[in-house]
N, C-alpha and C positions, 0 to 999 in steps of 0.2 A: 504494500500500500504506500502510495506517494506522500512525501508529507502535508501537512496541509500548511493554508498560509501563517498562521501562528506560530508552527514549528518552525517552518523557515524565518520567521522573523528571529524568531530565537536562536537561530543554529546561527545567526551573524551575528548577536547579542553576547552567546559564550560559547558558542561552539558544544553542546551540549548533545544537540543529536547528530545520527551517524546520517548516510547519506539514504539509506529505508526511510526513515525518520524513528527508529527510536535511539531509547537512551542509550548510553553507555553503561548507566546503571543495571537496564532490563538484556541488555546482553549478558554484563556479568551474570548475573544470575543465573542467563538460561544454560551458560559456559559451565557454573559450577552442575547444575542439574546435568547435564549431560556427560560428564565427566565423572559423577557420580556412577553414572549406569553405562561406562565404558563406550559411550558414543564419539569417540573421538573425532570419525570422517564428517559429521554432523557439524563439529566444532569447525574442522577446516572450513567447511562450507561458510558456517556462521559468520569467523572471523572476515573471509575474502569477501563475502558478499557485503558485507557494512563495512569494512575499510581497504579491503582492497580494488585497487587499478579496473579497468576495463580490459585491458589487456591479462590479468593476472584471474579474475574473473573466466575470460574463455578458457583461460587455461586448465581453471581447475575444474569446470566441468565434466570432461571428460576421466581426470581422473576421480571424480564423485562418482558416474556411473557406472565406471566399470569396478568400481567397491561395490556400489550396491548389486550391481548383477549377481555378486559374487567369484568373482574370475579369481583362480587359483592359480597359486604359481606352482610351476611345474606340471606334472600331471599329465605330460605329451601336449598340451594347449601352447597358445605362442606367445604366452605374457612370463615372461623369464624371470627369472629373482633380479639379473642389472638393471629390469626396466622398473620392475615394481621399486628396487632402493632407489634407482633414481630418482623417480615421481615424489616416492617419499619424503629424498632429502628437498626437494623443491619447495614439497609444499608445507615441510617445517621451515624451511628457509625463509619463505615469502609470510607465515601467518605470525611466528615467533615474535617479529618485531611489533605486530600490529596487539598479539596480546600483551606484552609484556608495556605498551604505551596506553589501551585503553581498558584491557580489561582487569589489570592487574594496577592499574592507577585507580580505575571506580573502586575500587574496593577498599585501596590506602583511603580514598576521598572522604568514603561516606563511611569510614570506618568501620566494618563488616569484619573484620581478620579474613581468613583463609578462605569460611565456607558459606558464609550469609547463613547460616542456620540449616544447611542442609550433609552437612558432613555426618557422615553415620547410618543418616537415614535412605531409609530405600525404599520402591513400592511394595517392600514384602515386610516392613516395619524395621525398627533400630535394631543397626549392626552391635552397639552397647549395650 
């Protein structure tokens, strides 16, 4: 969803929302929830999609899909272990710097520590 005129007023104001239009706060969050339940390709998506490129975007689409397919390395198929660490190291490369400036700063910001209240818990109830 675009954002609306308000949000864009605001995002020249302080720069508060990403280019979807939400927070940086509501991404933190949804970073930790997902990281909780080992979604990690989710996260990549997340991150590229609110602050990454146009260019870095096409990119990582395709490797989005072919995680979700499930394509296997090895296995006699043509997706190799050098191409899968490749892609890999790419797309830690390219999202690392985008969390470590917005999603790991909303959290210093609005003083949350680690987990905003979701570390532990899971949908099958507390790991403590």
């Amino acid at each position: 969803m675009p954002p609306s005129k308000y949000q864009k007023k605001r995002k020249k104001k302080n720069g508060r929302f990403t280019r979807t239009g939400r927070t940086k706060y509501s991404i933190a969050r949804e970073y930790e929830f997902n990281e909780d339940r080992n979604r990690h390709t989710e996260n990549l998506w997340l991150l590229t999609e609110n602050f990454g490129t146009a260019a870095e975007r096409r990119k990582m689409r395709p490797i989005i899909r072919r995680r979700e397919k499930g394509y296997s390395i090895g296995g006699g198929g043509d997706y190799t272990y050098d191409e899968y660490h490749k892609e890999q190291m790419w797309a830690l490369d390219t999202t690392n710097p985008y969390y470590y400036k917005h999603v790991r700063g909303a959290k210093e910001k609005y003083g949350r520590g680690d987990s905003f209240g979701l570390g532990g818990n899971t949908e099958y109830g507390s790991l403590f």
